[in-house]
N, C-alpha and C positions, 0 to 999 in steps of 0.2 A: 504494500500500500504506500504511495507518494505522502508523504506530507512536508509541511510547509510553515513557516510562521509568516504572520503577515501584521505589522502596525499600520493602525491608521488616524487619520489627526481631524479632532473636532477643532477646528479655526473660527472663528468671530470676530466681526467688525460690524460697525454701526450698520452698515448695508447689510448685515446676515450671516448665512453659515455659508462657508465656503467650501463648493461642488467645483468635481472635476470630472469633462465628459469622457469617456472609455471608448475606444474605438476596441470590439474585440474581435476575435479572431474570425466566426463566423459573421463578421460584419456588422452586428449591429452596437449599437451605441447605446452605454446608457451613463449614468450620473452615479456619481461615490463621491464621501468625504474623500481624500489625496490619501495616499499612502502606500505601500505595496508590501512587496517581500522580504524579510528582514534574513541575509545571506548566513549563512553558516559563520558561527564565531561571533559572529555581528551583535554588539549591543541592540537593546531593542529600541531607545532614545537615540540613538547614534542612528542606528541604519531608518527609522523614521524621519528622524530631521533631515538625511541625505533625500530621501522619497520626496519630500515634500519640497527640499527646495531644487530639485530635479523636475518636479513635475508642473511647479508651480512658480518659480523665483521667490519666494519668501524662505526667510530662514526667522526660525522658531529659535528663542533666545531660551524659553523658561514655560516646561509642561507643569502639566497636572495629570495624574492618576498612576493608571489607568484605573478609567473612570466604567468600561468593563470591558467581557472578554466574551469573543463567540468563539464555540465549539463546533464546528461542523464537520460531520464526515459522510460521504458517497461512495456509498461502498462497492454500489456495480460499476462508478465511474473508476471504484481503485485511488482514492485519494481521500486524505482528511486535512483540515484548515486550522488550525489554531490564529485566531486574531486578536490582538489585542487593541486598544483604542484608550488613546491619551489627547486630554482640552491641551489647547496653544492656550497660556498664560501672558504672554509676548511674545510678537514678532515684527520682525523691520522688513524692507526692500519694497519692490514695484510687484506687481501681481503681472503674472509673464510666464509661456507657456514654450517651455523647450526641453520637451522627455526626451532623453534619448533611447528609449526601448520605445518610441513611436506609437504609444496608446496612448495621451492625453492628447486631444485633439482641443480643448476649451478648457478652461477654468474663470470663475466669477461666486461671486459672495450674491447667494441667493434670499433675499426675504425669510423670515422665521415663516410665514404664513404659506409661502409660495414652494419651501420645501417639499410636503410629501407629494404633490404633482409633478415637483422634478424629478423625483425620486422613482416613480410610481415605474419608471421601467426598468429597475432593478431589480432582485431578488429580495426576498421578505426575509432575508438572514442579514440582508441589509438595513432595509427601511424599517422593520420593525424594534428594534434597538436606538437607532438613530430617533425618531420618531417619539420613542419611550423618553429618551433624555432631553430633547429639545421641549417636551410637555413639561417633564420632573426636575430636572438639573441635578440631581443626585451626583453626591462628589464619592461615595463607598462605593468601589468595585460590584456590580452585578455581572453574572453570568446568563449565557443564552447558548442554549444547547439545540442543535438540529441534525435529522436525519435527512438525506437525501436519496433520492432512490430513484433509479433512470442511471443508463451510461450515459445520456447525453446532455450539454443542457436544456434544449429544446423539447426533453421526455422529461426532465428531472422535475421530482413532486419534494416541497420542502416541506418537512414537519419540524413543529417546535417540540419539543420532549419538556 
């Protein structure tokens, strides 16, 4: 079974939370907090603030959390996900969009209101967690555990456990 650790950054500014759009492999596109894959050895603050001002041009001076963690694993796909997710407490630079792994195609600070429609065409192992803390704010770690079931993601049914 593949697995993977993966950070990702809740960002804020007066303008909203800050989305970045995914161009993925079967082509479609959809919206995530910034973040990605945290490399072997890799701190998890270290290889997220690299994520982020990769995918985005800000650099994140001072986290908070993580503020919580999803669990997911697909087992007919052969992989499981460990993510973690940490608030930007401060950051500086221009908002500016040069990934070099070629899947952020856009990034912008989205409206608190106007989130879960940006959201809406991502997976619910995403927007439901996101969603939960933008309503709550809760600063203690929660977790969110999901099964996925389908090899593809186009078959894949997500369950919350």
């Amino acid at each position: 079974m593949r697995q993977w650790l993966v950070g990702s950054a809740l960002i804020e500014s007066d303008e909203g939370l800050l989305l970045v759009a995914n161009r993925r492999r079967d082509g479609r596109l959809d919206w995530t907090p910034p973040g990605g894959v945290i490399d072997e050895g890799e701190d998890v603050i270290a290889g997220l603030t690299r994520e982020v001002e990769e995918e985005t041009g800000l650099r994140v001076t001072a986290w908070e959390g993580p503020v919580y963690h999803v669990d997911a694993e697909a087992a007919d796909a052969g992989w499981h996900m460990r993510v973690q997710v940490f608030r930007a407490v401060a950051f500086e630079g221009e908002l500016r969009v040069d990934d070099p792994d070629g899947i952020v195609e856009e990034a912008r600070f989205v409206p608190i209101d106007e989130c879960s429609t940006t959201l809406r065409s991502t997976w619910e192992l995403i927007t439901e967690p996101v969603g939960a803390w933008l309503t709550e704010r809760w600063t203690e770690a929660r977790t969110y555990r999901y099964a996925l079931s389908g090899a593809t993601r186009a078959e894949m049914v997500v369950t919350r456990l």
